[in-house]
C-alpha positions as CSV (number, residue, x, y, z in Angstrom):
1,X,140.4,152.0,48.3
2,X,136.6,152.1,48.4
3,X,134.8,152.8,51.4
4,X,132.9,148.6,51.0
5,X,137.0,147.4,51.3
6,X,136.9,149.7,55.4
7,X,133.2,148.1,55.9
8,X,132.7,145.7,58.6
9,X,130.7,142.5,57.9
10,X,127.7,141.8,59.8
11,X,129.6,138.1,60.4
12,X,133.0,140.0,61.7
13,X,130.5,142.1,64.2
14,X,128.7,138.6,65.6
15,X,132.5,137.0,66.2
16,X,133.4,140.1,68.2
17,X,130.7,139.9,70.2
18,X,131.1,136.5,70.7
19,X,134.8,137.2,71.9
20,X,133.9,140.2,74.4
21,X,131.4,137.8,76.2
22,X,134.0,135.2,76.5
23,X,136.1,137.8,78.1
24,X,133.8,139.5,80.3
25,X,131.9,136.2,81.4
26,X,132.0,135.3,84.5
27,X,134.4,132.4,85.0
28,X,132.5,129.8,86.9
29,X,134.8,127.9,89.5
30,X,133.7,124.7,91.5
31,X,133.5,125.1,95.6
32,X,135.5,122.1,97.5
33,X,133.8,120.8,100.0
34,X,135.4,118.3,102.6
35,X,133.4,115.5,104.2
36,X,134.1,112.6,106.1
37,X,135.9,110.4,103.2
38,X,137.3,112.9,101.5
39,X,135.8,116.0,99.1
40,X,133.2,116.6,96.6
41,X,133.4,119.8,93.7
42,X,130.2,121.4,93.1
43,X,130.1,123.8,90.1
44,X,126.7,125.1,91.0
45,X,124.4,124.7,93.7
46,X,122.2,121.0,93.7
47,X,118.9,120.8,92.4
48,X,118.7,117.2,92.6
49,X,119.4,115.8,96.3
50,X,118.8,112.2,97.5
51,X,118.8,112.6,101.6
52,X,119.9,108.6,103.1
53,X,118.7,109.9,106.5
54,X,115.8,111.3,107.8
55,X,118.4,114.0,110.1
56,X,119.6,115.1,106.4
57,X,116.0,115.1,105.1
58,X,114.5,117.1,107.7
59,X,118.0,119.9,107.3
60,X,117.1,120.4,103.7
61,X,113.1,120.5,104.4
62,X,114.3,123.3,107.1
63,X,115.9,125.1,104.5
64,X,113.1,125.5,101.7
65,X,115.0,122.6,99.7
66,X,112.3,119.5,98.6
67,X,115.1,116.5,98.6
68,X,114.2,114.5,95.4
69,X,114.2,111.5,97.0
70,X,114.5,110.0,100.5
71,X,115.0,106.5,102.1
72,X,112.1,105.2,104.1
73,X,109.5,107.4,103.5
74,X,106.8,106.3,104.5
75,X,108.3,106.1,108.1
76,X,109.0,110.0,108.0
77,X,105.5,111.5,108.5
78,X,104.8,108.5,111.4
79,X,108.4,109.4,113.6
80,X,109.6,112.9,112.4
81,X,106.2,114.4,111.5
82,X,107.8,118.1,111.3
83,X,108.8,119.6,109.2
84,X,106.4,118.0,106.8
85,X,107.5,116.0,104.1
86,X,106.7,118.4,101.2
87,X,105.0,116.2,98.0
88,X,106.7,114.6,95.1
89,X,109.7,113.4,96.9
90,X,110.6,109.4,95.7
91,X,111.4,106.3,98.0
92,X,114.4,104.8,97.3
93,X,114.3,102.0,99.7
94,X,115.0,101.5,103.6
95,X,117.7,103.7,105.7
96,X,119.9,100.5,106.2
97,X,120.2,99.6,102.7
98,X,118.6,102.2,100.1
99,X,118.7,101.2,96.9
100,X,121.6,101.9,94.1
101,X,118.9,101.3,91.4
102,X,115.9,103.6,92.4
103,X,118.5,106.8,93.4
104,X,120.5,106.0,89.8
105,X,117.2,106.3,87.9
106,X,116.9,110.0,89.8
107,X,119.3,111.1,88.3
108,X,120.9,113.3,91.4
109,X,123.4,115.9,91.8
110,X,124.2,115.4,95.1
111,X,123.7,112.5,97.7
112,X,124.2,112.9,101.5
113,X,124.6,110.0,103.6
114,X,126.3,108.8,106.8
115,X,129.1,106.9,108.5
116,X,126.6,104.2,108.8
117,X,126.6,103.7,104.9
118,X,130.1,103.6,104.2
119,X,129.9,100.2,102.6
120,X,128.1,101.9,99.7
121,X,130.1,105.0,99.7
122,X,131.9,103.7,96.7
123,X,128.9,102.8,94.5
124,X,126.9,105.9,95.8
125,X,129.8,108.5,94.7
126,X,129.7,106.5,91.4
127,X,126.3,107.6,90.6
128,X,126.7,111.4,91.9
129,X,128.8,113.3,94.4
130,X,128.3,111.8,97.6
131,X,128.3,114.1,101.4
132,X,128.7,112.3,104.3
133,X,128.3,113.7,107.1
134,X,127.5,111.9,110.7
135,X,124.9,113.2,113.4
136,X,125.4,110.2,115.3
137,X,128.9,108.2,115.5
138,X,130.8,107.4,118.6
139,X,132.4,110.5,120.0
140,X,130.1,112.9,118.4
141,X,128.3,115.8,120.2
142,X,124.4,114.6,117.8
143,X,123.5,118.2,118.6
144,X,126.4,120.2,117.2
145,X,127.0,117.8,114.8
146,X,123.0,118.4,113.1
147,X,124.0,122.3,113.3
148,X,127.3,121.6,111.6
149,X,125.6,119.5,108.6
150,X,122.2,122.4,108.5
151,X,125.5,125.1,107.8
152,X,126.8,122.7,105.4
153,X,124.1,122.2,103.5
154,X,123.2,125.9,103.5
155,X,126.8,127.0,101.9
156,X,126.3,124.2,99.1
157,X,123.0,125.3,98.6
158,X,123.5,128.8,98.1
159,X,121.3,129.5,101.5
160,X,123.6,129.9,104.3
161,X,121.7,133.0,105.4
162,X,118.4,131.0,106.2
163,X,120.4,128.2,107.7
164,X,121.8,131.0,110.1
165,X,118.2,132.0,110.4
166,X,117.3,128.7,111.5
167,X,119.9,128.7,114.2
168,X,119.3,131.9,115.7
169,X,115.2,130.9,116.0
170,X,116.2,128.1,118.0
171,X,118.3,129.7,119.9
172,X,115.4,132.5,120.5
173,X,113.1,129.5,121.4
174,X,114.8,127.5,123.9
175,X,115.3,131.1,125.7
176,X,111.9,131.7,125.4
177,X,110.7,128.5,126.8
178,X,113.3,128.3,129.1
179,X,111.7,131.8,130.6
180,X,108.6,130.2,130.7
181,X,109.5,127.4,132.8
182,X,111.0,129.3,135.0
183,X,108.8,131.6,135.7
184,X,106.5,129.0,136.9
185,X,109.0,127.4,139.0
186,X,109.4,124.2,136.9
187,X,113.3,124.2,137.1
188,X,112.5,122.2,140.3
189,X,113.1,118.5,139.6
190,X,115.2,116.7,136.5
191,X,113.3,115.2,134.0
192,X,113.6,111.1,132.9
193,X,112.7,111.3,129.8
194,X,111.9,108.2,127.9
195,X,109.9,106.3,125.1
196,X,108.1,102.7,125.7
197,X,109.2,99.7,124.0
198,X,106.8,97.5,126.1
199,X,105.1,97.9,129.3
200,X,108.1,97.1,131.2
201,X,111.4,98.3,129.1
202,X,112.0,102.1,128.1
203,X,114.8,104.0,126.2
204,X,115.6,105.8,128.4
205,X,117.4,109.5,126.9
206,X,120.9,110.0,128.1
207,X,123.1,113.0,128.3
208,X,125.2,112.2,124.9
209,X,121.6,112.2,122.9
210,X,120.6,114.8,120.9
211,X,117.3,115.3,122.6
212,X,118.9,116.1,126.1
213,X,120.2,119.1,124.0
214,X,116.7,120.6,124.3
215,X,116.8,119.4,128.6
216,X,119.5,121.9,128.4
217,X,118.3,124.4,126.2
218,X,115.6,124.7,128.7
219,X,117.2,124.8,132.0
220,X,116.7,121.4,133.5
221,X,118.5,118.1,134.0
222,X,118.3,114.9,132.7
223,X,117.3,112.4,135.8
224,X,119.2,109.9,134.2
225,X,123.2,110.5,134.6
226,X,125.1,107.5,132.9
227,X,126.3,107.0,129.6
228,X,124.1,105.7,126.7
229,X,125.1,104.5,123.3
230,X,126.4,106.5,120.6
231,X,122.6,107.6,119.8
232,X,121.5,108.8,122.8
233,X,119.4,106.3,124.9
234,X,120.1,102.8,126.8
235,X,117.6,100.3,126.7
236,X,116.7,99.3,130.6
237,X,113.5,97.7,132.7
238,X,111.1,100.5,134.6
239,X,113.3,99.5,137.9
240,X,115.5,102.2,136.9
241,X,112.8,104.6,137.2
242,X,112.2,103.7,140.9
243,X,114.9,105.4,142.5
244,X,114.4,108.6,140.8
245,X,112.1,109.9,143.8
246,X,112.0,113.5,143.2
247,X,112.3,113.5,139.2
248,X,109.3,113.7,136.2
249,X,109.0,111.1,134.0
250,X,108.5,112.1,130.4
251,X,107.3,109.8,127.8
252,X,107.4,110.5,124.2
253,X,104.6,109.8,122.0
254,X,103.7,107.2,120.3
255,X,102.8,104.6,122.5
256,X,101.7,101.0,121.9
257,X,97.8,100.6,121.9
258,X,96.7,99.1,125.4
259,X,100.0,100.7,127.3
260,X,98.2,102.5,129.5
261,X,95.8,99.8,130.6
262,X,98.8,97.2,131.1
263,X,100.3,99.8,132.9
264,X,97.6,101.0,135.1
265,X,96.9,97.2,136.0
266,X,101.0,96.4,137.6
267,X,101.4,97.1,141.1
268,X,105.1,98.0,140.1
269,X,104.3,101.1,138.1
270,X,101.2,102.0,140.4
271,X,104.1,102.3,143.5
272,X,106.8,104.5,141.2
273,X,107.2,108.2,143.4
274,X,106.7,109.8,139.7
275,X,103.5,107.9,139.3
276,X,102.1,108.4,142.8
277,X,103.1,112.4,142.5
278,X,101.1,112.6,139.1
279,X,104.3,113.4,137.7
280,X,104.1,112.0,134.1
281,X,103.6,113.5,131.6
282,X,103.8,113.2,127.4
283,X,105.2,114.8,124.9
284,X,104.3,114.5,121.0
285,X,105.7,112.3,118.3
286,X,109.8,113.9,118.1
287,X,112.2,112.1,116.6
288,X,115.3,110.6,118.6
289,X,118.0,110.4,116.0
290,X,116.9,113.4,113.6
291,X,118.6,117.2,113.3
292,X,118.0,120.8,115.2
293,X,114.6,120.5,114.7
294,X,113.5,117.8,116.7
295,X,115.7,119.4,119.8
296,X,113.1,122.4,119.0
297,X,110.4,120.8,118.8
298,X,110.4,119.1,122.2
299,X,111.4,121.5,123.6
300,X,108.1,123.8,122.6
301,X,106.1,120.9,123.5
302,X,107.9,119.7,126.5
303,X,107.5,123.5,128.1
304,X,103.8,123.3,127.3
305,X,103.4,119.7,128.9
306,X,104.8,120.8,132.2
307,X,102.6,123.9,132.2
308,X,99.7,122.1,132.0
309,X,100.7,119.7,134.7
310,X,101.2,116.0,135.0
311,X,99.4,112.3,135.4
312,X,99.7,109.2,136.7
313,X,99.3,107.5,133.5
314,X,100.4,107.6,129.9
315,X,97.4,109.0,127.5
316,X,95.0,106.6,126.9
């Protein structure tokens, strides 16, 4: 036999290759991931996210993840402001009712939504796997509920060590803050804190909100002690606030141009205790209905507010 007949073909050499990398490839298996209609399989982490929500917007801004597109955004920079909308995301239409069309042509991997859409659940999980996940629904704590979809997002996103991160800098914050105001004795009266609809209705924030979560993170209580709706606020006239005669009144920004004048000019506000104790005082723009972030944001801004003292007035 001659020694060509024992020679192995370049061809033969390719093939076995070919076989050894099939056998020592790593076998890629799709994660399971249970939400509230059922599960979604991801094969690899999404690169290609449409956020229905501005709480689920701001969660994947927090963990270094641009969403590709985002419903009503335009209104983001106005309410939520931080953290910043990064460039190149694309509308695709209001919160209420985004559109099927504009997310199809996006061509997404992943869409998170809400309880709120379930209508659309159907035609959404047509176009890609749909999350949902609910910050706000009745019976929901909004608070542990935005830290439950921020660890959620950072396991399918193959970054659940800086949503842990995240966590644990809030968590650092609040104590920090929560030193401060003690220290300088500001533990001393609960706080109503509200946002203007008109000069004479507020939201006022209640105790099931997501924003009281930062009252608490910070050592103080929330003046106002009944039951709002499932998002965190009841709608009332400034009576309510007239009782409240050892409490700080909190407004958060923005306001409607003219407020202060129209306020400054009714004999009702001028005779509110908070008023007459130059006990208001304002906070920046924060989102009501949004994730962790807006808890830590007023609660940074809130501490520095009370350190710098109160008005009688809302800012001009």
């Amino acid at each position: 036999m001659s020694t060509d007949d024992n020679r192995i073909t370049l061809p033969a050499i390719r093939l076995m290759l070919i076989l050894l990398l099939i056998v020592i490839a790593p076998v890629t298996q799709a994660e399971t991931f249970r939400h509230e209609r059922g599960e979604i399989e991801l094969e690899h982490p999404p690169q290609r996210i449409v956020a229905l929500n501005w709480a689920a917007a701001e969660a994947l801004i927090l963990l270094g993840v641009t969403p590709t597109g985002v419903a009503d955004l335009d209104g983001y920079p106005v309410w939520v402001k931080e953290p910043a909308m990064p460039p190149g995301v694309q509308n695709v239409g209001i919160r209420a009712s985004p559109s099927l069309e504009a997310i199809h042509q996006l061509k997404p991997d992943l869409i998170i939504t809400s309880a709120q859409l379930a209508p659309a659940y159907e035609q959404l999980k047509d176009i890609a796997p749909t999350y949902v996940i609910s910050v706000y629904d009745k019976g929901l704590d909004p608070f542990q509920q935005a830290k439950i979809m921020l660890q959620a997002l950072g396991d399918m996103l193959d970054r659940s060590k800086k949503a842990d991160r995240i966590l644990a800098d809030l968590e650092r914050s609040l104590a920090a803050n929560r030193k401060r105001l003690a220290n300088a004795g500001l533990h001393d009266k609960p706080i109503a804190l509200v946002s203007f609809m008109d000069n004479r209705h507020v939201r006022i924030m209640t105790r099931n909100g997501l924003l009281s979560a930062a009252l608490e993170g910070l050592g103080l209580t929330n003046a106002w002690t009944e039951e709002g709706n499932f998002w965190g606020f009841s709608l009332v006239g400034l009576e309510v606030l007239a009782p409240m005669k050892d409490a700080r009144l909190v407004v958060i920004s923005p306001t409607a141009p003219g407020l202060a004048d129209q306020l400054a000019a009714s004999p009702f506000w001028q005779h509110l205790p908070m008023v007459n104790d130059e006990e208001i005082y304002q906070v920046e723009t924060v989102w009501s209905f949004g994730g962790i972030h807006a808890v830590q944001r007023l609660a940074e801004n809130l501490t520095d507010q009370l350190l710098q003292g109160g008005a009688h007035n809302v800012r001009r």
